[in-house]
One Martini backbone bead per residue (centre of mass of N, CA, C, O) as a GRO file, in nm:
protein
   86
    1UNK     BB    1  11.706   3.754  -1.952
    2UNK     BB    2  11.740   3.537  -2.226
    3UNK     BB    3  11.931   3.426  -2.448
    4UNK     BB    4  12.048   3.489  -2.769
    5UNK     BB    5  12.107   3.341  -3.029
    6UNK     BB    6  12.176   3.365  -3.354
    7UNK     BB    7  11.923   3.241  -3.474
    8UNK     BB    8  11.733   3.349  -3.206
    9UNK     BB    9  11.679   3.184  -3.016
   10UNK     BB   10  11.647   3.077  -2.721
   11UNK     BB   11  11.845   3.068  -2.404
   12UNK     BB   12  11.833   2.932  -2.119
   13UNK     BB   13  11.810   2.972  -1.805
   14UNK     BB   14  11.914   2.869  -1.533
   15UNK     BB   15  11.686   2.882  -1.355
   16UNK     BB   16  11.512   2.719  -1.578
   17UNK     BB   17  11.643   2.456  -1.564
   18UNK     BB   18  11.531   2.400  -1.228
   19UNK     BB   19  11.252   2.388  -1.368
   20UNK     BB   20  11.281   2.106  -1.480
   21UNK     BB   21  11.260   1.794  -1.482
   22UNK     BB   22  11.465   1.579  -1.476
   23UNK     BB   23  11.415   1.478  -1.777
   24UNK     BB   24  11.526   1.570  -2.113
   25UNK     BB   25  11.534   1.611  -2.411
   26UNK     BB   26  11.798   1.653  -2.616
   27UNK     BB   27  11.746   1.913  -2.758
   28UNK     BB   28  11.681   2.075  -2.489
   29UNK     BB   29  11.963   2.043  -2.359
   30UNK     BB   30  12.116   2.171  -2.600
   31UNK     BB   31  12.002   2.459  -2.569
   32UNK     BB   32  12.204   2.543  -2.298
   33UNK     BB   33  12.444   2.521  -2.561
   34UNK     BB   34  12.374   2.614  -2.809
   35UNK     BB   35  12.266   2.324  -2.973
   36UNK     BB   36  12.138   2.165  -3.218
   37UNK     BB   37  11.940   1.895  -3.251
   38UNK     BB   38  12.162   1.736  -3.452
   39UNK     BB   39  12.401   1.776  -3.257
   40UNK     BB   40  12.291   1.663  -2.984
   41UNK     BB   41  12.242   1.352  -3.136
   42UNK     BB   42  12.557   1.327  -3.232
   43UNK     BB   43  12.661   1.343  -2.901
   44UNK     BB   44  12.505   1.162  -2.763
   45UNK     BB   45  12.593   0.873  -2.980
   46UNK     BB   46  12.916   0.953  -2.908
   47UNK     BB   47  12.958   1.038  -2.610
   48UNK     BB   48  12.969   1.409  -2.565
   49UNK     BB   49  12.731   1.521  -2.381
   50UNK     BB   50  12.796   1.743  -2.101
   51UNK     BB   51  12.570   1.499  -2.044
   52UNK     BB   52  12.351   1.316  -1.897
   53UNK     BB   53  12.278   0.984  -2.080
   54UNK     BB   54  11.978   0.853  -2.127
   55UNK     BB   55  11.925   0.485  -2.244
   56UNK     BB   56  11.632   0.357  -2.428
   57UNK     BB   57  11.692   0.213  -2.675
   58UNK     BB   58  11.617   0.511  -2.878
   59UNK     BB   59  11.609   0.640  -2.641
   60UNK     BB   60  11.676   0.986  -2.499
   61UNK     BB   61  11.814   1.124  -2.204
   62UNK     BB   62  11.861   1.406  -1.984
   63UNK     BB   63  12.005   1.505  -1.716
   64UNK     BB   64  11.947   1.820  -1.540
   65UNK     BB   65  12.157   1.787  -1.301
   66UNK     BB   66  12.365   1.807  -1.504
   67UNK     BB   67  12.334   2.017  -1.636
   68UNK     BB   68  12.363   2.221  -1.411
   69UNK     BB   69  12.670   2.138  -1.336
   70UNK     BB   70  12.779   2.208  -1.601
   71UNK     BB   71  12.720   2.523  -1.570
   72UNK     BB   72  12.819   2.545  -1.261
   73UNK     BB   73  13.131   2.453  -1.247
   74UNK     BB   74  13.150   2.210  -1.079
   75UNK     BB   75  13.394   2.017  -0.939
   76UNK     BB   76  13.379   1.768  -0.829
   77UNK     BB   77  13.253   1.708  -1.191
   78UNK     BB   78  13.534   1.751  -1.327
   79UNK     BB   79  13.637   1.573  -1.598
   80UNK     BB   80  13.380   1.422  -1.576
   81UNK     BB   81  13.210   1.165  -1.788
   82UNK     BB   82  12.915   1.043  -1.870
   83UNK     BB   83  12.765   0.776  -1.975
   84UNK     BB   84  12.604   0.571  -2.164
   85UNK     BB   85  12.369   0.400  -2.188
   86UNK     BB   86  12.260   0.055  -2.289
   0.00000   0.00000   0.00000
């Protein structure tokens, strides 16, 4: 069963999320996170969000595999963030 946010949005489960494509926009990896949005986009542009963004122009992608390791508390990755490219 999918977990359901505060305000009623469903949160994807690890499961679902391994079966997105490589890269996937802003708002939709912040759901794995319940982040709206906005809070989503405002991390992104700040390089505070938990998984690789990669930037092109004015356009934002985040990488799924990086999505993966941050929800499922990979070691090897743990402490490191991951930098906006420019």
């Amino acid at each position: 069963m999918t977990p359901v946010q505060a305000d009623g949005r469903e949160r994807p489960t690890l499961a679902e999320i391994r079966a997105w494509p490589a890269t996937v926009s802003v708002p939709k990896a912040g759901t794995a996170w319940g982040m709206s949005r906005n809070q989503s986009y405002n991390m992104a542009k700040r390089g505070e969000f938990p998984a690789t963004v990669n930037r092109i122009g004015n356009r934002y992608t985040v990488v799924t595999a990086s999505i993966i390791r941050a929800l499922s508390g990979d070691v090897d990755t743990a402490g490191q963030r991951d930098s906006v490219l420019s």
